[in-house]
ROTOR-442277 format. One record per atom (N, C-alpha, C, O): y, x, z. Coordinates in steps of 0.2 Angstrom, whole numbers, plus 5000, padded with zeros to 4 digits. Last residue first. Layout:
# residues N
YXZ...
//
This chain:
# residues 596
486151365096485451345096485151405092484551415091487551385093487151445096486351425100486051455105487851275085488051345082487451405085487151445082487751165091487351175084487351245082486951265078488251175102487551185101487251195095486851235093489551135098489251215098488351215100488051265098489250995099489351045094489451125093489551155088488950955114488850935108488650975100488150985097489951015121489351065118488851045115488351075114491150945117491050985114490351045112490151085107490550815121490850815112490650885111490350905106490750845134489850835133489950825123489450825119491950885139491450925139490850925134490550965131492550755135492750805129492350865130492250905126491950685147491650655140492050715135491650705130491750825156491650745156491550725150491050745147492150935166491150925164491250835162490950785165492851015169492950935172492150905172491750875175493051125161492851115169492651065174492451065179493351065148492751095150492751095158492251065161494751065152494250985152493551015150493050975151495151145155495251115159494851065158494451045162495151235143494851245146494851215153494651245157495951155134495351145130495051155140494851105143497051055146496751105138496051105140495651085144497150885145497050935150497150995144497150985138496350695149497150755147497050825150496850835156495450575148495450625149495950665146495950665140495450455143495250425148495250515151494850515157496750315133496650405137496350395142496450345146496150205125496550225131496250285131495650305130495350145115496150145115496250165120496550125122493750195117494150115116494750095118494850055122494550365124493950305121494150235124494450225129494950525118495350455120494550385118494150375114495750635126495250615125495250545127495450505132497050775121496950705124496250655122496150635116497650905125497150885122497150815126497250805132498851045123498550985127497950945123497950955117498951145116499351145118499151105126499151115132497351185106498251135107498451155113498051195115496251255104496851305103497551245105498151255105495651165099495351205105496051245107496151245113495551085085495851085091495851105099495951075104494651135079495151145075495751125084496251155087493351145087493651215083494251205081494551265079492950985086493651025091493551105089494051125093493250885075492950945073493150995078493551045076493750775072493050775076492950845077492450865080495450755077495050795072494150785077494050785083497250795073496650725077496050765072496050795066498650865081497850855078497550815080497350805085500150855078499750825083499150855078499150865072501750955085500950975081500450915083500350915089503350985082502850955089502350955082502450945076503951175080503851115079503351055084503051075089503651315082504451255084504551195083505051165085502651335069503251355075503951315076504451295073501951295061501951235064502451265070502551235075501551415051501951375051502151315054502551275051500451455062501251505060501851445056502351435059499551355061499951395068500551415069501051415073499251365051499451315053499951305060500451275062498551475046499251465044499551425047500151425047497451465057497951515057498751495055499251485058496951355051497151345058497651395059498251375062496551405039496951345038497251335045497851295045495551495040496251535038496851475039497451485040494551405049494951455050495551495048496051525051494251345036494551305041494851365045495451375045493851435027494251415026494551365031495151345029492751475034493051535032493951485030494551515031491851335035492251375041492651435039493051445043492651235021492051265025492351315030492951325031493451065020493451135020492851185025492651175031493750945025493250945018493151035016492851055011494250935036493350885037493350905030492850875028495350975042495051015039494150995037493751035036496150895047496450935041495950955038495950975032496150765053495750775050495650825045495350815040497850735053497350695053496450705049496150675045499250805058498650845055497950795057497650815061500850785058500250755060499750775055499850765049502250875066501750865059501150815062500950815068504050845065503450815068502850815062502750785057505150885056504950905063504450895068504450915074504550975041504650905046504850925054504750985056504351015028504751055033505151015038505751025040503650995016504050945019504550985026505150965027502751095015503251095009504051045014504651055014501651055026502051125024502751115022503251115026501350935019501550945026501851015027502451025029500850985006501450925005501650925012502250905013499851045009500351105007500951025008501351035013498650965012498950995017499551035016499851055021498450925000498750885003499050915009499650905011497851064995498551024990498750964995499350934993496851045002497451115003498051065001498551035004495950934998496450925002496851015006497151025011495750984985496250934986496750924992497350924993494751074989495351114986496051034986496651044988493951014992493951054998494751064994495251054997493550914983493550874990494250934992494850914994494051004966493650994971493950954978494550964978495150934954495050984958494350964966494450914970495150934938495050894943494750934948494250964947496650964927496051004931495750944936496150894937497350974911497350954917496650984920496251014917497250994897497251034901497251014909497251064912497250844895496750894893496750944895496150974894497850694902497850764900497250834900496850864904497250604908497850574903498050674900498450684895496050624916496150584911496750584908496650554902496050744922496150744916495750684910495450684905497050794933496850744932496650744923497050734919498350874938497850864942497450804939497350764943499250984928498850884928498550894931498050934929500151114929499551064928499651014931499951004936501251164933501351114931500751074928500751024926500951284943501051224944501151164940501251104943499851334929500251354936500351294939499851254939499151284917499751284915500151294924500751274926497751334920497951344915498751344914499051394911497651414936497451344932497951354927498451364928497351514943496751494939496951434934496651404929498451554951498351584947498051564942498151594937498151444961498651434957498651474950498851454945496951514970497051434965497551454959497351474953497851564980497551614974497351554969497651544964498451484985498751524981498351544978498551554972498051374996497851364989498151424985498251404979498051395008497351425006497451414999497051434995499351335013498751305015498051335012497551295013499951455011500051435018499451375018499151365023499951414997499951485000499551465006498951475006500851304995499951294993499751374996499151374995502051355002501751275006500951275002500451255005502551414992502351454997501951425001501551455004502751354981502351404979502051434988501551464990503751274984502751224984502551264982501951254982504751354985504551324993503751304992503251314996504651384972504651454976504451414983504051434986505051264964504451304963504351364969503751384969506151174963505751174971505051234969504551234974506851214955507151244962506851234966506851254971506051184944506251234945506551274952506551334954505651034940505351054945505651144947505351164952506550964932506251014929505751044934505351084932506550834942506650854938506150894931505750864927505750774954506150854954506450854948506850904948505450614963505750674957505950734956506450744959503950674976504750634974504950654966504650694963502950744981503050694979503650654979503650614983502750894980503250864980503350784984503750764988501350894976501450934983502350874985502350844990501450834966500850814970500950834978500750804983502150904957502350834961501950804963501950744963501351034956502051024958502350954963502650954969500450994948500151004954500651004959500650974964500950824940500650894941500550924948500650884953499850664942500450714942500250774942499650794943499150554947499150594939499750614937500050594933498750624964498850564960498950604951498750664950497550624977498050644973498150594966497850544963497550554994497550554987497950584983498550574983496850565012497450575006497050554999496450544998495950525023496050485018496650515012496850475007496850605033496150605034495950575024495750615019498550635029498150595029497250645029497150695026499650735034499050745032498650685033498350685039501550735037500750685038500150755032500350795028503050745044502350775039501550745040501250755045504250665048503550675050503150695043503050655038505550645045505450695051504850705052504650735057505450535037505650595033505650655039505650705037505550425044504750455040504950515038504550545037506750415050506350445056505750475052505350515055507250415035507650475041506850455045506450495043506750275036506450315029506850405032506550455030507550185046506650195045506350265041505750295042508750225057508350205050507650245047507450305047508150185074508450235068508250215062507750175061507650085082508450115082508550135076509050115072506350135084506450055079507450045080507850005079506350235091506150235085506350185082506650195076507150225108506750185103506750205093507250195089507550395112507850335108507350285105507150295100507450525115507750485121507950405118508350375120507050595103507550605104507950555112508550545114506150425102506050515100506850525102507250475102504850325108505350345107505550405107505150445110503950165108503850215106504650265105505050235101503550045121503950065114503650155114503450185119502649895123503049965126503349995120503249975114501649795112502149785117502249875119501949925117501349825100501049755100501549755106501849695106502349945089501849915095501849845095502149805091502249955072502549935079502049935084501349925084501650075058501649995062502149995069502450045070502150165054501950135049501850055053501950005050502650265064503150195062502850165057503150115055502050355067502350365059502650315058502950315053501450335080502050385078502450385072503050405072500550205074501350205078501850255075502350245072499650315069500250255063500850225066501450225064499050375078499850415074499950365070500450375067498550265082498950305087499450345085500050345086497550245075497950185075498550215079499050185079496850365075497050335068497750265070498150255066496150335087496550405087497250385078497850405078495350245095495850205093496350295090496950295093493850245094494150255100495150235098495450215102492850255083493550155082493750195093493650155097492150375083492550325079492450255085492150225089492550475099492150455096492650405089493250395090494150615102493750555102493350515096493450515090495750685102494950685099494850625103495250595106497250745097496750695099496250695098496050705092498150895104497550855098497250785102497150785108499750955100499350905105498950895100499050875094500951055106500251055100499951025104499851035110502951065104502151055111501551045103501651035097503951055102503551095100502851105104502551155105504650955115504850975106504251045105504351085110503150855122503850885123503850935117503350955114502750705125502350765121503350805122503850775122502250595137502650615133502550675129501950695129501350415137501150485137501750525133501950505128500550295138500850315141500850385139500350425138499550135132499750225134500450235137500850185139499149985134499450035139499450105138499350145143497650025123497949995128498450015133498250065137497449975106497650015109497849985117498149935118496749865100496449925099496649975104496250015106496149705105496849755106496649815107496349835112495649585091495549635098496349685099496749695095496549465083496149525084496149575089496649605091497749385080497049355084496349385081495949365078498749435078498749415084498149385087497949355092498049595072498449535071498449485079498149505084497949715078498249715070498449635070499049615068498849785094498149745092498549735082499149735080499249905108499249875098498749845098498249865100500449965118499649915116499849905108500349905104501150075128501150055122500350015123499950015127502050135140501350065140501350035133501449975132502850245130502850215137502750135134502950095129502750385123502650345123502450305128501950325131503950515116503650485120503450405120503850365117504350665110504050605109504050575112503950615116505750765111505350745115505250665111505650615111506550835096506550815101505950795105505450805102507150985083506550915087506550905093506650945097508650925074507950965079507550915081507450855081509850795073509450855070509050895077509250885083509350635078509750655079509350725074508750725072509250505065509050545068509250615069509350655064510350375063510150445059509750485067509950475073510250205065510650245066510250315063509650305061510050045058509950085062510150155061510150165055509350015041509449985046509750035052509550085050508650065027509250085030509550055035510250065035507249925028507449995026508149995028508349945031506549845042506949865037507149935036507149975040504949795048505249855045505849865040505749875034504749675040504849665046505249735050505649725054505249615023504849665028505149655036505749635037505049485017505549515020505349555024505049535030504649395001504349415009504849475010505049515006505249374989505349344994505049354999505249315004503949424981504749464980505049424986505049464991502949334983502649404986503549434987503749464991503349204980503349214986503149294987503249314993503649244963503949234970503949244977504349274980502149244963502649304962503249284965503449324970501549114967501349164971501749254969501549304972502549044955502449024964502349084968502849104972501849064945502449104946502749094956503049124960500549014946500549094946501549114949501749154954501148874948500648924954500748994954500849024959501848844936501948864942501648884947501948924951500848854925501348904927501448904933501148954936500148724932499848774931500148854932499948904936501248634927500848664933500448724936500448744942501148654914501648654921501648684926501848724929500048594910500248674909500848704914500848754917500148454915499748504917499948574916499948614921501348444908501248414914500948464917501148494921500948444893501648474896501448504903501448564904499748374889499648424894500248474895500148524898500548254884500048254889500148324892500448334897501148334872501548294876501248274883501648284888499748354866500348434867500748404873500748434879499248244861499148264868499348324870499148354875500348194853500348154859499848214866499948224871500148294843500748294847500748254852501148274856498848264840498948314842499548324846499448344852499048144833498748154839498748204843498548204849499948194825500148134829499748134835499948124840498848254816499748274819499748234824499748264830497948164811497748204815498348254821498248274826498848084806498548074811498348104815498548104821499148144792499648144794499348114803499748114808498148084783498348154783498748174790498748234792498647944783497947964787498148044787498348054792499747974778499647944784499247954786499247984791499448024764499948054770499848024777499948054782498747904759498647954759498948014764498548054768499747804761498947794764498947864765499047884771500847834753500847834757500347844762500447884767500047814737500347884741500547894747500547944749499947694741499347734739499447794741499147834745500847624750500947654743500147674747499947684753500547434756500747514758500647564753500047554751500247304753501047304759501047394759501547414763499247264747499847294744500547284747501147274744498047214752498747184753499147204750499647164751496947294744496947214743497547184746497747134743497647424745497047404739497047334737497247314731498347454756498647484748498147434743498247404738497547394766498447384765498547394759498647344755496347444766496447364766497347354764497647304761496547574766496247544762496447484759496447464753497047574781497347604775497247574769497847554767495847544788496447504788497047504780497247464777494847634783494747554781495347514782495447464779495447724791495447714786495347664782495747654778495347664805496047674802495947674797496347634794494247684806494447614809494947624804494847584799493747814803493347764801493747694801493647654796494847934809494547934801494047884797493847894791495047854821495647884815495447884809495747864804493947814826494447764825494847804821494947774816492747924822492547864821493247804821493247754817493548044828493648034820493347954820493847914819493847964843494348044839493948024831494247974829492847944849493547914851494147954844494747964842491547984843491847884843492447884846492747824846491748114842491748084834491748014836491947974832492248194854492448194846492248144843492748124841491848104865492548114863492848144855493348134852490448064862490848014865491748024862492147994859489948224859489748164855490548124854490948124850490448234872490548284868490748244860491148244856489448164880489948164881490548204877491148204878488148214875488148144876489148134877489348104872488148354879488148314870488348254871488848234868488148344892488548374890488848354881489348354879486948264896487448264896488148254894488548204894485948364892486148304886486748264887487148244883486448474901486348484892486448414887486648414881486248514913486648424909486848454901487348444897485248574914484948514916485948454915486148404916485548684905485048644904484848584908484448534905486348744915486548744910486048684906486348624905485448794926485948734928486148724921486148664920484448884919484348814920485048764923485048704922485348984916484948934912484748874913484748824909485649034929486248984927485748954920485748894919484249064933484549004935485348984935485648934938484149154923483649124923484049064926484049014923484749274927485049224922484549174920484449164914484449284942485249254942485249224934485549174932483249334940483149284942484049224941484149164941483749454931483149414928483249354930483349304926484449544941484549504936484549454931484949434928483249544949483949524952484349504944484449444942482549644943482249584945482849514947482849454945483249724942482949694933482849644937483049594934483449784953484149774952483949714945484349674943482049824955482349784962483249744956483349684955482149954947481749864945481749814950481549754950483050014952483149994946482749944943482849904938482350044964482950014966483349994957483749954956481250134963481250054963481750004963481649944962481850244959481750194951481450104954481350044951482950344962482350304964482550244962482950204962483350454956482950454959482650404963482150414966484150344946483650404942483250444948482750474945485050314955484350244953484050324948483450324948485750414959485150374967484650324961484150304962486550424949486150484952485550444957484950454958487250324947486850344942486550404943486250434939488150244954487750244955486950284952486350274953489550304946489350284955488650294958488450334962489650254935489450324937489150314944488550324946488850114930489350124934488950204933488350224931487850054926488250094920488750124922489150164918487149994932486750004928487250064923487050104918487949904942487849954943487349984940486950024944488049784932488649834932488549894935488849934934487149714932487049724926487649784930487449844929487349674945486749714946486649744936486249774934488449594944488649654950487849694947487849754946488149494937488749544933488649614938488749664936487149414942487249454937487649504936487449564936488049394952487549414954487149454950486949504952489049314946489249364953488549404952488649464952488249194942488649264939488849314943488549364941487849164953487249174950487549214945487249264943489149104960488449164962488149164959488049224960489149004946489749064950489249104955488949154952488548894944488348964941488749044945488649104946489248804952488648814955488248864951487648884953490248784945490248784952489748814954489748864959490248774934490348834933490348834944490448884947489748634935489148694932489448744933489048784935491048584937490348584943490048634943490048674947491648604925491948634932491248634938491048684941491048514916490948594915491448624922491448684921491448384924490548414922490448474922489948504925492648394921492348384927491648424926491448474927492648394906492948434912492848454919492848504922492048284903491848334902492148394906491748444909493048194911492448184913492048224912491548244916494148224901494248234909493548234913493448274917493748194889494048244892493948254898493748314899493848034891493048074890493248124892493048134897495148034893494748034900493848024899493348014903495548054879495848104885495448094892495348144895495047974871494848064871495048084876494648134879495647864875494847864875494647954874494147994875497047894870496747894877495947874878495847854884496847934856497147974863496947974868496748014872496547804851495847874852496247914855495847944858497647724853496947714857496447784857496147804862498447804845498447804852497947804858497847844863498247784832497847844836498147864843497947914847498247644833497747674830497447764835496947784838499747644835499147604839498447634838498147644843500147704822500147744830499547694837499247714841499847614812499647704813499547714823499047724827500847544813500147504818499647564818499147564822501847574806502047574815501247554816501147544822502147664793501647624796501747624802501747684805503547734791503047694785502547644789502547594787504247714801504547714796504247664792504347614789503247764812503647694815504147684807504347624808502847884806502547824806502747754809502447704807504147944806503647954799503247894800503247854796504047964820504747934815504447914807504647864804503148014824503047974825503547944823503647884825503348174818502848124814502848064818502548024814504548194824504548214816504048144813504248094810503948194837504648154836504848154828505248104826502748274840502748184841503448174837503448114834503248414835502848374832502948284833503048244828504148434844504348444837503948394833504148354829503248414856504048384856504248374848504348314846502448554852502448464854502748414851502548384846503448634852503048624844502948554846503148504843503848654866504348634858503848604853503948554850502748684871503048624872503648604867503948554866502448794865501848734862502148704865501748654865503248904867503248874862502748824860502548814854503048874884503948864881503748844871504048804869501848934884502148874886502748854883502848804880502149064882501749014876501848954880501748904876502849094892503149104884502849064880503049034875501849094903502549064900502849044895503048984893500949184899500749104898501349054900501348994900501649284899501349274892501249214893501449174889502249304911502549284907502249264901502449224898500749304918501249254920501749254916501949194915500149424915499849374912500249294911500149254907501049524920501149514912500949454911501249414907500549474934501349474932501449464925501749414924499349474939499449414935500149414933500349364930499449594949499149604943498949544938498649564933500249544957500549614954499949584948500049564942499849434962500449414959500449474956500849474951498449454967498349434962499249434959499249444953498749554978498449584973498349534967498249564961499749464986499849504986499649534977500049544973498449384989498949334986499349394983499449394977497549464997497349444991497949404985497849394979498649475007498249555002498149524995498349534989498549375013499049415010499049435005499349415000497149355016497449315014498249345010498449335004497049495026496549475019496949415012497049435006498149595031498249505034497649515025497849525020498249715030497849705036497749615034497249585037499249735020498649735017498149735023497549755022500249695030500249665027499349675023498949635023500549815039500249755041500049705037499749665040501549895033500549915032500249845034499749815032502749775023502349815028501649845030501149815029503449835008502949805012502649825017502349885017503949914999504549915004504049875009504249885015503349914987503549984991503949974999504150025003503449794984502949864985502849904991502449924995504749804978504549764985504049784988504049794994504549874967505049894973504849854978504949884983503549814959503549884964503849904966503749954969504249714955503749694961503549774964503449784970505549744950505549694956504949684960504949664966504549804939505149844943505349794950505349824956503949704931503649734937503949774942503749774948504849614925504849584933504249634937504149624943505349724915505949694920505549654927505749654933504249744911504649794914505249794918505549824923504149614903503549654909503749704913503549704918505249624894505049564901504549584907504449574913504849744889505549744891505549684895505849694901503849704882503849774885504449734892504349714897504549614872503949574879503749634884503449624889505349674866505749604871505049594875505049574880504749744854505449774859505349724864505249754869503849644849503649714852504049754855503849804859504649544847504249524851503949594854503749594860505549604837505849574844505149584850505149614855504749654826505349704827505349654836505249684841503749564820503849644821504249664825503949714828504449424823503749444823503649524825503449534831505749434819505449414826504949464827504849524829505449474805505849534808505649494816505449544820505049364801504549434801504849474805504449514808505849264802505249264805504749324806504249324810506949304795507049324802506449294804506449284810506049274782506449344781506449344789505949384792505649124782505149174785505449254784505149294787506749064776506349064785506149104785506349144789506649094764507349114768507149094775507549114780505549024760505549124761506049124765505949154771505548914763505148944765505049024766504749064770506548864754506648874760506248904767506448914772505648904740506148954743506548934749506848984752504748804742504548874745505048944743505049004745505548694741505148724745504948764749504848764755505848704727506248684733506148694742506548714747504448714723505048754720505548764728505648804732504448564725503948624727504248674728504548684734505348514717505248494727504848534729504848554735505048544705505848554708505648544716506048574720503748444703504048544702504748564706504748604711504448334703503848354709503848444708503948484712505048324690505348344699505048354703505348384708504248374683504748434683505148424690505248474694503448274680503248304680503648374686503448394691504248104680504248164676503948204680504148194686503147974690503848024687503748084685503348124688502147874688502347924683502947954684503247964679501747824701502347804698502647824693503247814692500647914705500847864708501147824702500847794697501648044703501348034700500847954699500747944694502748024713502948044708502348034701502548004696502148024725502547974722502447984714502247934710501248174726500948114726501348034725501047994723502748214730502148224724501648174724501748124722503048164741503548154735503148164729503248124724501848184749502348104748502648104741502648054737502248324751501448284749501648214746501448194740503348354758503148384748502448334746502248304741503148264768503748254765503648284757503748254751501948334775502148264776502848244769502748204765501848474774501148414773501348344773500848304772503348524773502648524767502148484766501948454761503748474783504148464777503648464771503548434766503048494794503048444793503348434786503148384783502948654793502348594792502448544790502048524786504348644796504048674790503248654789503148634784504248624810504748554805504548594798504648554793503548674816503348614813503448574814503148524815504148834817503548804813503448734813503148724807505348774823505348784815504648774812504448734807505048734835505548704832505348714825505148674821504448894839504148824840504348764835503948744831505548964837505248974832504648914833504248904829506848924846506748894839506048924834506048914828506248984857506248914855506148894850505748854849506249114853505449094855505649034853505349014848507649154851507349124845506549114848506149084844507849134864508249074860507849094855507549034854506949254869506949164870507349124868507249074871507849344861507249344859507049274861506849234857509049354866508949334858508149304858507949254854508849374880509149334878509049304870508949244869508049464890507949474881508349394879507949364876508449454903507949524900508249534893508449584891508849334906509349394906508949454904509349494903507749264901508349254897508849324899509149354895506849314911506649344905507249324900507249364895507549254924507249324924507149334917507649364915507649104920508349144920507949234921508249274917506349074918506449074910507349124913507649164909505649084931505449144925505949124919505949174915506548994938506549084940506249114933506649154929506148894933506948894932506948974931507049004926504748884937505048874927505748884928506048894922505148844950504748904947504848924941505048984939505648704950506348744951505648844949505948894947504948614942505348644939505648724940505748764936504148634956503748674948504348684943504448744940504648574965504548654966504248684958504148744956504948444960505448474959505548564959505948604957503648404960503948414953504548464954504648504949
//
């Protein structure tokens, strides 16, 4: 109890400091709608119905209506202005307030985290249940007022006029509540054991319209009657799980609507009514009437009052898992540790090991290895030899598992983090462009107007093959790469993307580049002019290439051949040809293919 209050504390102090007017007035507009129901269906209903009852003139049951519905207008003037005007400024502005805290934390999380599944997934649901988690806050806040408002109005109304009302619709509260419960159950199992059979559906109905696959099923159509058959058998068998407690299901439904719910309020209690106004004349005619009228309220409000509890709870889960995600402390801190020193210095790495978690193989084993300031070093090696997990060290995106990694004569985990990433130009294998223009695609930061950096990203897409490009696309650098959100935008080819990823290593003017795959989407005229520029612009600097492709790394410096995480071969190109070993038998490998 006390971890769910203290959850409901976080969201309602986050969104009071957001929009302060707007959840004082959320509260009272729970409070108000109904106490203006109650005034109308409860109190205008009584007076008129007295009045006539008892002949009274005409004019006052007029004046109470009248009376009314001018306090009706003079609410409803700041109920419009809520409506319209707050709730469209103030729920932007709570969603905006707690995404800002989750994409900055985002952004600060370690790679090791989207490694951990359980994380990930906790992770992936708190970002994307954020909006979901205030809205079903807020409406928690006004159907626990309205409750509240309701049981206290109408169960005063009843303890005044009829107290033996409430016994009545007690009892059918709690004979609805644990039919309820039993149906609930029932529909919980069903959904247990439909759940594959939905999944199964939904995945073979969804690749029917998916782009993705709309090329392979128009060439092979068994796999569209393989997919009918598949879907045929999944709704076939939630039909039947639904059909085998179908009577069930009425049987129980039956039980809570009409024998615990109308048969005692609208049969038991009626006849109570009845028997009071007609033959005991202990209760007005006009009273009966509003009381029975007035049950259905009361019951409503006892189980508004009931599922406080559960809504509660509920909340707090989601808000639980937003929490815990803003509360994780990266293990990586930002601005921690000291400036890297200027120039480039000597990399090195001594008996490094890496495994991703602690009860996952160890990818990497004992390296060793210095790279001196301006040196060109490639890695090659077959897939999972460990060449990818090797520059995420360099990039500090992870830690070793034991030995360190160190630049400048200095453990890396010394320096502030965002300085030592700011010394490394990357080319991801995997890059992505984003719904920016082509400017801050190379950029990636704010520029502004983008004008002072146009002359460096005009020369970085140059140097990577993309210049003459630039001339083609309708608005220069400031096109959209993307045209979904823009119509002049472009969607640029595999080959042409990854220029514009390799300009962003250019543009950055690093002192350590890593070249991950530069060239696996470009043809040979084009990997050639891209090794050249690479060359020229990579002067003075330390150069890593990881690449299947050894034409791109023939020309390093040193070459390192790496299988299941350890170096098992170092040398140039023409040194490990003469060895006759495993970077020999890679490479004539693939020159075969050339001069077969």
């Amino acid at each position: 109890m006390k971890k769910v209050c203290s959850n409901l504390w976080f969201m309602w102090k986050l969104c009071f400091k957001t929009a302060p007017g707007f959840m004082l007035y959320h509260l009272y507009d729970g409070f108000r709608l109904q106490i203006m129901i109650f005034i109308e269906h409860t109190l205008c209903i009584q007076y008129v119905l007295k009045c006539a009852e008892y002949g009274e003139p005409f004019w006052k049951a007029l004046l109470v209506v009248g009376g009314f519905l001018l306090l009706m207008m003079l609410v409803t003037i700041p109920d419009g202005y809520y409506q319209h005007a707050m709730v469209y400024r103030a729920k932007p502005k709570l969603y905006k307030a707690l995404k800002e805290q989750m994409y900055e934390k985002a952004a600060e999380l370690d790679l090791s985290c989207y490694d951990n599944p359980k994380y990930y997934n906790e992770f992936v649901l708190a970002v994307s249940e954020s909006e979901a988690s205030i809205d079903r806050f807020l409406t928690f806040l006004n159907n626990t007022m309205q409750s509240i408002t309701i049981l206290i109005s109408t169960g005063v109304f009843f303890i005044l006029t009829d107290s033996i009302g409430i016994l009545f619709v007690s009892v059918s509260f709690v004979a609805s509540f644990f039919l309820a419960k039993k149906l609930n159950k029932l529909n919980y199992d069903v959904r247990m054991k439909v759940n594959p059979w939905e999944r199964k559906r939904n995945y073979a109905g969804r690749v029917f319209y998916l782009n993705d696959y709309a090329k392979e099923l128009r060439l092979n159509k068994d796999v569209a009657k393989i997919l009918k058959e598949d879907f045929e058998e999944a709704n076939d068998a939630i039909v039947s799980e639904q059909k085998a407690v179908a009577k069930k299901r009425i049987g129980l439904s039956f039980a809570r609507y009409y024998c615990a719910g109308d048969f005692i309020t609208d049969g038991l209690y009626v006849a109570y009514l009845i028997f009071q106004a007609a033959v005991f004349h202990t209760i007005d005619y006009s009273n009966a009437v509003v009381l029975f009228n007035q049950t259905g309220r009361l019951r409503r409000g006892m189980r508004g009052i009931a599922e406080i509890g559960p809504a509660a709870n509920e909340n707090s889960l989601y808000i639980e898992k937003i929490r815990n995600f803003l509360a994780y402390e990266p293990e990586m801190k930002q601005g921690v540790g000291e400036e890297v020193p200027a120039g480039t210095g000597a990399l090195e790495l001594t008996n490094v090991s890496f495994r991703y978690t602690e009860e996952s193989e160890e990818i990497l084993h004992d390296i060793s290895l210095k790279v001196e300031p301006g040196e060109r070093v490639a890695i090659v090696g077959y897939n999972g030899a460990g060449k990818t997990t090797l520059i995420k060290l360099l990039m500090r995106l992870y830690d070793p598992s034991a030995g360190t990694v160190s630049y400048h004569g200095k453990d890396i985990k010394e320096y502030v983090l965002s300085d030592y990433r700011n010394r490394v130009g990357v080319v991801f294998q995997d890059f992505k462009m984003y719904g920016a223009t082509l400017l801050e695609n190379v950029v990636l930061e704010d520029v502004g107007d983008g004008k002072k950096e146009e002359n460096a990203v005009t020369e970085a897409l140059c140097k990577s093959g993309f210049g003459d490009r630039i001339e083609t696309l309708p608005n220069g650098l400031a096109t959209g790469l993307t045209t979904e959100f823009d119509e002049k935008g472009v969607n640029l080819s595999g080959g042409e993307s990854q220029k514009v990823a390799i300009a962003r290593a250019f543009y950055r003017q690093a002192d350590i580049l890593i070249m991950d795959e530069p060239s696996s989407a470009l043809d040979p005229i084009a990997e050639y002019n891209l090794n050249k520029a690479m060359h020229e612009a990579a002067e003075g600097k330390t150069v890593f290439y990881i690449s299947h492709r050894l034409s791109t790394t023939r020309d390093a410096d040193r070459i390192l051949m790496l299988e299941k995480g350890r170096i098992i071969e170092e040398g140039t190109h023409e040194e490990l040809l003469a060895k006759n070993g495993q970077y020999a038998e890679m490479w004539y490998a693939q020159a075969g293919k050339y001069t077969a």
